[in-house]
C-alpha positions in Angstrom: 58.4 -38.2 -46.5 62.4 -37.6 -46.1 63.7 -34.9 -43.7 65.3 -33.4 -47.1 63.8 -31.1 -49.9 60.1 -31.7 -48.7 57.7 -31.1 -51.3 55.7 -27.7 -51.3 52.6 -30.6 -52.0 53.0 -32.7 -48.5 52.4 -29.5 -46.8 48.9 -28.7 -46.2 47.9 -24.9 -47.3 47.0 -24.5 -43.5 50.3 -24.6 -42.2 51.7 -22.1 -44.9 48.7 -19.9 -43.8 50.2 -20.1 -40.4 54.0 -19.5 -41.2 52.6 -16.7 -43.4 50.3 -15.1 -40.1 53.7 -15.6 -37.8 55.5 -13.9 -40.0 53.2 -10.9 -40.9 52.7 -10.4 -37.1 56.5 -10.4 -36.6 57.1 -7.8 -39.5 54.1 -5.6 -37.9 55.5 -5.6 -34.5 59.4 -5.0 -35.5 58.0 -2.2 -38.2 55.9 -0.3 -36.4 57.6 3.0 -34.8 60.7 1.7 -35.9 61.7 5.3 -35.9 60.5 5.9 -32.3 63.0 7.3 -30.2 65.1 9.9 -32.4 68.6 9.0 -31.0 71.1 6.4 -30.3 69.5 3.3 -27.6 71.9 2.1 -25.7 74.8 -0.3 -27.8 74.2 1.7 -31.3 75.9 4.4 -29.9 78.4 2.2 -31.0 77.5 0.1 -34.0 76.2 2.9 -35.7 79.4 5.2 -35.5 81.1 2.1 -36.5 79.1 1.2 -39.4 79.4 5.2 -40.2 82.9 5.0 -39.9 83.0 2.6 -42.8 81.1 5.1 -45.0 83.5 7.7 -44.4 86.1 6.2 -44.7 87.6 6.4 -40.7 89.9 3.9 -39.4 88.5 3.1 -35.8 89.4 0.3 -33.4 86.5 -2.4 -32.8 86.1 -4.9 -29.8 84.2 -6.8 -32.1 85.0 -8.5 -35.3 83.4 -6.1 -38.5 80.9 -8.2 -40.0 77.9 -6.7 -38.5 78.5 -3.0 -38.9 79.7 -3.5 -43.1 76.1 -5.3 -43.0 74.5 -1.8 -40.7 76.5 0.6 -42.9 75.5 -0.7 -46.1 71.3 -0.5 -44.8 72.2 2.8 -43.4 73.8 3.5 -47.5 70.7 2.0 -48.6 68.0 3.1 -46.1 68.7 6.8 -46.7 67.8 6.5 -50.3 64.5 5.4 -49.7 61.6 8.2 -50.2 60.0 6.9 -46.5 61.2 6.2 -43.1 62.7 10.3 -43.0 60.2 11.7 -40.3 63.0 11.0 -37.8 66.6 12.3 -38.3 69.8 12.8 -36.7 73.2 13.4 -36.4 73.8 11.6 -33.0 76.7 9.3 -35.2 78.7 12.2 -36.8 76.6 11.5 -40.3 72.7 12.9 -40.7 71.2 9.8 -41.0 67.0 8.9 -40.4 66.4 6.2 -37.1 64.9 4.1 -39.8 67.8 3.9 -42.0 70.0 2.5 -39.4 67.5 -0.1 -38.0 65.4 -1.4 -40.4 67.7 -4.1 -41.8 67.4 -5.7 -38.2 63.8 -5.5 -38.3 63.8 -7.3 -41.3 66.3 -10.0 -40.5 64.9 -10.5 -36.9 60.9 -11.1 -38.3 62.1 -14.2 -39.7 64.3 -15.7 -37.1 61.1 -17.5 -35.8 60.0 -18.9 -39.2 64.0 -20.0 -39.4 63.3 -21.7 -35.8 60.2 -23.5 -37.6 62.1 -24.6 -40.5 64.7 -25.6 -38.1 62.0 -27.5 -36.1 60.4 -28.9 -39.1 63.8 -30.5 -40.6 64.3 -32.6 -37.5 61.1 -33.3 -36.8 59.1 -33.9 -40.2 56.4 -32.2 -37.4 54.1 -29.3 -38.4 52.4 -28.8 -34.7 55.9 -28.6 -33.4 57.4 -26.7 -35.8 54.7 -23.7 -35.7 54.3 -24.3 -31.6 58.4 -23.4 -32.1 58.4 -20.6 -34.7 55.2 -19.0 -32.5 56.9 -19.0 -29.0 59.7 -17.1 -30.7 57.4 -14.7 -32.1 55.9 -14.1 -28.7 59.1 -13.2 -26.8 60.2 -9.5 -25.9 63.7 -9.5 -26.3 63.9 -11.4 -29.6 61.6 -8.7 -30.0 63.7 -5.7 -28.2 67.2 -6.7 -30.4 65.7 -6.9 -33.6 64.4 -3.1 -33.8 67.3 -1.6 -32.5 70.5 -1.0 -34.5 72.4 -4.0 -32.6 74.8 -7.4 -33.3 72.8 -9.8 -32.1 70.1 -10.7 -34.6 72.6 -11.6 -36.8 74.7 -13.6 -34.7 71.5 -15.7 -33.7 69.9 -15.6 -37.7 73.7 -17.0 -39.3 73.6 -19.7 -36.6 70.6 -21.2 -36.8 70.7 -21.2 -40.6 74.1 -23.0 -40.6 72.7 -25.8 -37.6 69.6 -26.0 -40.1 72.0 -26.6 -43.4 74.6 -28.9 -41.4 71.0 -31.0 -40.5 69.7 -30.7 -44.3 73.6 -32.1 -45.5 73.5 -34.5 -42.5 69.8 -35.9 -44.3 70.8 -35.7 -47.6 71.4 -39.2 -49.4 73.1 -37.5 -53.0 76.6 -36.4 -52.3 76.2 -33.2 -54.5 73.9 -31.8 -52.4 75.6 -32.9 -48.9 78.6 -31.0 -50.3 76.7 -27.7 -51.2 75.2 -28.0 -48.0 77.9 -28.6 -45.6 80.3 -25.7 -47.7 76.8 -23.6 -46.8 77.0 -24.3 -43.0 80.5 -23.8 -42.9 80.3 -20.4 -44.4 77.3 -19.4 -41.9 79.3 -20.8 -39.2 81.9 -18.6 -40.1 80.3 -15.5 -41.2 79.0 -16.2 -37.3 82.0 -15.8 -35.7 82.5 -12.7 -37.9 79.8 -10.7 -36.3 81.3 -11.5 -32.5 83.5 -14.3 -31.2 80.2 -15.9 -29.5 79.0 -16.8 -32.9 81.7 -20.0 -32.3 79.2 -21.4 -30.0 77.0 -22.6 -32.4 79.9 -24.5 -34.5 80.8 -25.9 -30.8 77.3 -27.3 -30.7 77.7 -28.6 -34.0 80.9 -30.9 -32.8 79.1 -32.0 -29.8 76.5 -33.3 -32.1 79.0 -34.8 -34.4 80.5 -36.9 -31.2 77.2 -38.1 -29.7 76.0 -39.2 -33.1 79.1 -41.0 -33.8 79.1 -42.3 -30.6 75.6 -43.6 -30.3 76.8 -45.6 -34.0 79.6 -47.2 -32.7 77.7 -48.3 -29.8 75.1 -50.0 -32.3 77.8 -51.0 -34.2 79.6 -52.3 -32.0 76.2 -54.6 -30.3 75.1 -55.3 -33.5 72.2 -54.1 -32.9 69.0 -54.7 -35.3 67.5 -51.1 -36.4 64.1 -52.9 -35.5 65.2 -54.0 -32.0 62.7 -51.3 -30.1 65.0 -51.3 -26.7 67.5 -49.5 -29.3 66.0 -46.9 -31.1 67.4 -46.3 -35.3 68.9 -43.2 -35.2 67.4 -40.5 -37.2 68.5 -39.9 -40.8 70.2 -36.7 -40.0 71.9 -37.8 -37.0 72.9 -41.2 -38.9 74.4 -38.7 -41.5 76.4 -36.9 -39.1 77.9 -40.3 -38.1 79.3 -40.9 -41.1 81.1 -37.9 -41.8 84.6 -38.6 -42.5 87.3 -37.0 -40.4 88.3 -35.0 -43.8 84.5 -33.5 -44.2 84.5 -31.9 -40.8 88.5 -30.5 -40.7 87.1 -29.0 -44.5 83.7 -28.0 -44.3 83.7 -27.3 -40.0 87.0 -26.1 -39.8 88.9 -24.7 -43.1 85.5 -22.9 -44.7 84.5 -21.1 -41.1 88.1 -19.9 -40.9 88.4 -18.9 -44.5 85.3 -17.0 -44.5 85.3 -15.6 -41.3 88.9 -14.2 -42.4 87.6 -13.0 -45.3 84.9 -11.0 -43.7 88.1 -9.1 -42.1 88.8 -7.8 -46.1 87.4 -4.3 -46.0 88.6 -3.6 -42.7 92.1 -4.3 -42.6 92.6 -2.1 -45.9 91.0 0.5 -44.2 93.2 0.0 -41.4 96.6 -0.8 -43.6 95.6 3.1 -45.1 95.8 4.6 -41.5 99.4 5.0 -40.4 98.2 7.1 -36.9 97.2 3.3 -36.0 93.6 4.5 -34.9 92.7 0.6 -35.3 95.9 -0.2 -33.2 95.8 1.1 -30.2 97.5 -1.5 -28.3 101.0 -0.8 -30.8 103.8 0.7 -29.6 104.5 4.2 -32.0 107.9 5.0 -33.8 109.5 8.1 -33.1 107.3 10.0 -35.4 104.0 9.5 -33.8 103.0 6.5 -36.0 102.5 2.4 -36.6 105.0 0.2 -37.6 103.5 -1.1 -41.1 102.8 -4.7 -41.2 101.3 -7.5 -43.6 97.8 -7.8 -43.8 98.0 -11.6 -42.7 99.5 -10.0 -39.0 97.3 -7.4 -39.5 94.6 -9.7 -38.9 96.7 -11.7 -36.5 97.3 -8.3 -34.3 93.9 -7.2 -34.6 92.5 -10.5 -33.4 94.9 -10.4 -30.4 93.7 -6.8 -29.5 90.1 -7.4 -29.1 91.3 -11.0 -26.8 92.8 -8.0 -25.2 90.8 -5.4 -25.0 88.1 -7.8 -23.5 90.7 -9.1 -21.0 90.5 -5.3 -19.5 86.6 -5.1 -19.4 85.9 -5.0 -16.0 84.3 -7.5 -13.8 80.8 -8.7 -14.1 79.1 -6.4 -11.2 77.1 -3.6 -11.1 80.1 -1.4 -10.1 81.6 -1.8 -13.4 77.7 -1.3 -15.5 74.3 -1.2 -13.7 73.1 -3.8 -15.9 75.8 -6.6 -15.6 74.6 -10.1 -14.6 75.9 -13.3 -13.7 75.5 -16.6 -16.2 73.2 -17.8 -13.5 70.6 -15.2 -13.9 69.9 -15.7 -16.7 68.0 -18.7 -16.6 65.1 -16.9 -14.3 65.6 -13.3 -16.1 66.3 -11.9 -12.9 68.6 -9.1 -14.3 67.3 -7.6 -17.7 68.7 -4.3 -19.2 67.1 -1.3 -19.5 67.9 0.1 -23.2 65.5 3.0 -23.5 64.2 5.0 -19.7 62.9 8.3 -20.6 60.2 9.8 -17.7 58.2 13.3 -19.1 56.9 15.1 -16.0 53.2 16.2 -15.5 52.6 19.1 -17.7 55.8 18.8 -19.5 55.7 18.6 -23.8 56.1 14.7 -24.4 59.4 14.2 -26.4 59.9 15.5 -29.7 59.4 13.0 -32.7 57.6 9.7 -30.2 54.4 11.2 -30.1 52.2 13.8 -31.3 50.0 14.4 -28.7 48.9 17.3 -26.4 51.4 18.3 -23.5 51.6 15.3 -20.5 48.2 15.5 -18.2 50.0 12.9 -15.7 53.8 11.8 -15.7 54.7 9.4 -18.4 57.2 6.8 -18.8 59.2 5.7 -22.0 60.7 2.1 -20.9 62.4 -0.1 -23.6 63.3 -3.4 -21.9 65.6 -5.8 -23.4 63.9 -8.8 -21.3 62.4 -12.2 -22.6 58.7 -13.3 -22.3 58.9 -13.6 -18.6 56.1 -16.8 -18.5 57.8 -18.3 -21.6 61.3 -17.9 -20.2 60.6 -19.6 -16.7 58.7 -22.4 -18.4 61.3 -22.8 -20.9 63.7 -23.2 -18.1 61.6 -25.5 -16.5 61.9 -27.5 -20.0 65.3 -27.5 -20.3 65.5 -29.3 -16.4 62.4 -31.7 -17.1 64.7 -32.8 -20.9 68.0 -33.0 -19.0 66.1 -35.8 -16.1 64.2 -37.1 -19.3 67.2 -37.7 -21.4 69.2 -39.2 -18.3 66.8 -41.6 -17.3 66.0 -42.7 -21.1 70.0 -43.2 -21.7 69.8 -45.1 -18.4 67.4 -47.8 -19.3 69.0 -48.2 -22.4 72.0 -49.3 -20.4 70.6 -51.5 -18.0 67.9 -53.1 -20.4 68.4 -56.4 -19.0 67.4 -55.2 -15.4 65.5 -52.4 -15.8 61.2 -53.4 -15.8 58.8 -52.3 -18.2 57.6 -48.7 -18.5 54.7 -48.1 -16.2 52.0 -45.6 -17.2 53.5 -42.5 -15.1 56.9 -43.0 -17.1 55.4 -42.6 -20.2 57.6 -39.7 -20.9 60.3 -42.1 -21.2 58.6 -43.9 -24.6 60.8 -42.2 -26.9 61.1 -42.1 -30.4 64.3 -41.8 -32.4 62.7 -38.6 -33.7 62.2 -37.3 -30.2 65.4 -39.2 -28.8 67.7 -37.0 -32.1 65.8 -34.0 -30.9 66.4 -33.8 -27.1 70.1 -34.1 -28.3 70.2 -31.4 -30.3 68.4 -29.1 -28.5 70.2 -30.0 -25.2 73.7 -29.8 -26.6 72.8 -26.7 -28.4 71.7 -25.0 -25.3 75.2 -26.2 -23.7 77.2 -24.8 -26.0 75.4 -21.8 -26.0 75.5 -21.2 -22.3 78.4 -23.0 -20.2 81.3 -20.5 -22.2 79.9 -18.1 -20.4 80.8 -19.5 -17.3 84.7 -19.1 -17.9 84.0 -15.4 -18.8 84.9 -13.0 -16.3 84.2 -9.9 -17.8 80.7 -7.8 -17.6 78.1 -10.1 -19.4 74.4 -9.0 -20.0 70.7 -10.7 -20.1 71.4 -10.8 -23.5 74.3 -12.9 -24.2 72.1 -15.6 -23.3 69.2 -15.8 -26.4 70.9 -18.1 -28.2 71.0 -20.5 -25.5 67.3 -19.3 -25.2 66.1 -20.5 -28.4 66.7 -24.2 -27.7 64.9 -24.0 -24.5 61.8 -22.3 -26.2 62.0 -25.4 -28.7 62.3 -27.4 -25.9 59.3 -26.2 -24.3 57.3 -26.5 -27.9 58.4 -30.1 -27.8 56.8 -31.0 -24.1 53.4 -29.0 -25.8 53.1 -30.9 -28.8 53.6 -33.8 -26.5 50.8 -33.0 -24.2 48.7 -31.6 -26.6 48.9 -35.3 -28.8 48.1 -37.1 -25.0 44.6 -38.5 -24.8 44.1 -37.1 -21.4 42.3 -34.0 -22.1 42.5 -32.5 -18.8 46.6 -32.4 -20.2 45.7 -31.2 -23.6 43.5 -28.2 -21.6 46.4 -27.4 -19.2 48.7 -27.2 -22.5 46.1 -24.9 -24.2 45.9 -22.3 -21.2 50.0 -22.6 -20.7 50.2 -21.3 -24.3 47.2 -18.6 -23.9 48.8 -17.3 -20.7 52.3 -16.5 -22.9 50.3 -15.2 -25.6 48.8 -13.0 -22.9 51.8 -11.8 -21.3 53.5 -10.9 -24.1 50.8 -8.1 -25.0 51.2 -7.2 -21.2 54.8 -6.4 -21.1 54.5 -5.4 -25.3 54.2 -1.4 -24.1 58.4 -2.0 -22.6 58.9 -3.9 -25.9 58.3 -1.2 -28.0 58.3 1.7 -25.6 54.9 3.3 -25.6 53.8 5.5 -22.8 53.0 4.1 -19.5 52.1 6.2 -16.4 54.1 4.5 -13.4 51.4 3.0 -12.0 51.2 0.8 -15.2 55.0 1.2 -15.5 55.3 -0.1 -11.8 52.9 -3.4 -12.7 55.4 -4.4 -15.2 58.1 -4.3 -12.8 57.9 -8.2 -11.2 61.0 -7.7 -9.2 63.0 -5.2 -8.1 66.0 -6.4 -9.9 63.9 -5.5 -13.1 63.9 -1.9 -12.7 
């Protein structure tokens, strides 16, 4: 079976059943109380007003390209001409609008980012185990969790690039030209459409060079050896990765390079005629007035040129990343043991006091209650993941090591079995290693306040990176490996209902509130 257009057939009814289950339980859990909390949490103070902005009609200034909040105003437009989701309402944005209306397109999109991460899986791998081991671990974290029921950017940031990785893989695979064409125009438009919803959208067409170079690389080397695709020391490459060898310099400057720019330009349409309307220069506030108070006009080709140059700007001036500056900055570092999470929603209801309006229709408070909404990952899958990540990077490296010193280097011995790679596994650890680069070293040149959040989409390569070490151990014939695997799984499964109530914000007294709080850098 081919890595492209698998049949429905090959697939056994079982593993449908099992996307089907992931993706009913990650619909139920973004769904439910979507209206909770009757008010603005945390960023959609701002993407709401924005997105409201465009449906009436106000010129504003964004530090953020438009993409997302034209995709939030229209689900708002749409949302509040449903006959459901109205029990909550407010006018928090300037516009009376229900909670639901402005957060139940990220719901949607965010339930199936883990069956995109299976499909994603599936397509390099041709492996169901590790493709629903992949999907389920993203289905099992909190803050994947957290951003996708909350009226914010980066759902869609994460959904447009992993769909354009998965299409640049599916053109990479394809053998009929037609098809490789339709495939890489659809990966360039993601990758643009990307960058449209925030500038760290690029990081996923950066990962998609990095691939491009190591897979050309590792074909001129064979190349260059003539090396037999049977000679085992020198593993075949994998179809996809053989694909993005061949690319010709014109496919990528077109289809990487031309198509992301074109469409993520063209996702700047409705806003630059809203702002070309506006001669008080609301979008321009970095533009020096005329005498009478407004802008200079100006094309909108430099329209999009200035406007471009003011958010470079305007995030040159954020302040630093400490806590002076927000409570909730953290440094890239962090990140990679969740030692600084934000806190989106804290809400406390004193003993005898009525429990906020609209959350819950119960009897006055007995004891004090807590309303916590935690943007924070799975804290078991996050460590482990990280753990992942290391135990690739050493695994990789010593792999890429013996290919290079074949003559000298002995046979494997039992305890290096690790190191018995496939071409499958050896494409895989690639991809998910550069990926996770890409996605996480530009933050290190950034200087401005950066959040727990910034780093999910470096996040999501490290979960897959862990699914890929448990289908491993789970195919080992050592069942004292397979058990350990089983119980590693269970326990993330188990701490994600633990910290679930900070997920979605249900009531906690501080006791429980307090259990949830590993460190005090949580809090």
């Amino acid at each position: 079976m081919g890595l492209v257009k698998p049949s429905p057939k090959s697939l056994p009814i079982w593993f449908w059943w099992s996307l089907a289950v992931i993706l009913g339980v990650s619909l139920a859990l973004r769904f439910w109380g979507l209206g909770r909390f009757n008010t603005l949490v945390f960023d959609e103070v701002y993407y709401v007003k924005f997105a409201k902005n465009y449906l009436s009609q106000t010129p504003y200034f964004d530090g953020h390209p438009p993409l997302g909040k034209y995709v939030l105003a229209i689900a708002i437009w749409f949302g509040n001409l449903l006959p459901f989701g109205r029990d909550a309402i407010n006018d928090k944005a300037g516009l009376t609008f229900s909670t639901f209306s402005y957060r139940w397109f990220n719901a949607l999109t965010g339930a199936f980012i883990p069956l995109i991460i299976a499909g994603l899986a599936y397509q390099l791998t041709q492996r169901r185990r590790y493709a629903l081991l992949a999907g389920s671990f993203a289905a099992l974290d909190g803050m994947l969790l957290v951003e996708s029921r909350y009226a914010l950017n980066n759902t869609y940031i994460l959904i447009l690039g992993l769909l354009s990785l998965w299409f640049l893989v599916i053109a990479a695979s394809a053998r009929n030209p037609l098809y490789r064409v339709g495939w890489l125009t659809a990966a360039g438009i993601a990758f643009g459409l990307g960058a449209g919803i925030k500038w760290n959208g690029l990081w996923f067409l950066f990962g998609a060079y990095g691939l491009i170079a190591i897979a050309k690389l590792w074909h001129w080397r064979q190349t260059k050896q003539s090396l037999a695709e049977t000679d085992p020391a020198h593993p075949t490459m994998p179809r996809w990765m053989l694909g993005l060898a061949r690319l010709k310099i014109w496919h990528i400057l077109l289809y990487l390079a031309v198509v992301p720019f074109v469409f993520y330009a063209l996702s700047w349409i409705p806003h630059l005629a809203l702002c070309q309307a506006d001669p008080q220069g609301l979008c321009r506030p970095y533009v020096a007035r005329l005498a009478d108070g407004t802008v200079p006009p100006i094309s909108p080709l430099g329209l999009l040129v200035e406007l471009n140059s003011q958010i470079l700007r305007y995030h040159q001036q954020v302040g630093g990343n400490d806590p002076t500056v927000h409570p909730y900055c953290s440094a890239w570092f962090s990140w990679l043991l969740m030692l600084r999470p934000v806190a989106y929603f804290y809400q406390v209801t004193p003993k005898g006091a009525p429990l906020p309006a609209g959350q819950w229709k119960i009897a006055p408070a007995e004891n004090t209650v807590i309303y916590d909404v935690h943007s924070m990952g799975n804290p078991i899958l996050w460590w482990l993941s990280t753990a992942a990540i290391v135990l690739m990077a050493v695994t990789l490296g010593r792999f890429l090591m013996r290919q290079f010193n074949q003559e000298t280097t002995p046979p494997l011995k039992a305890s290096d079995s690790f190191l018995d790679l496939t071409a499958i596994d050896l494409g895989l650890l690639i991809f998910l290693l550069v990926n996770y680069a890409t996605n996480l070293l530009p933050w290190l040149r950034v200087s401005r306040c950066t959040f727990l959040y910034h780093y999910l989409p470096a996040s999501v390569f490290a979960w897959m990176g862990f699914a890929w070490l448990c289908d491993r151990w789970l195919a080992s014939r050592d069942s004292q490996v397979q058990w350990v695997t089983v119980s590693l799984i269970g326990v993330i499964a188990l701490a994600f209902l633990f910290w679930l109530p900070i997920y979605l914000g249900l009531p906690l007294d501080p006791v429980s509130f307090q259990w949830r709080m590993w460190l005090p850098t949580w809090i």
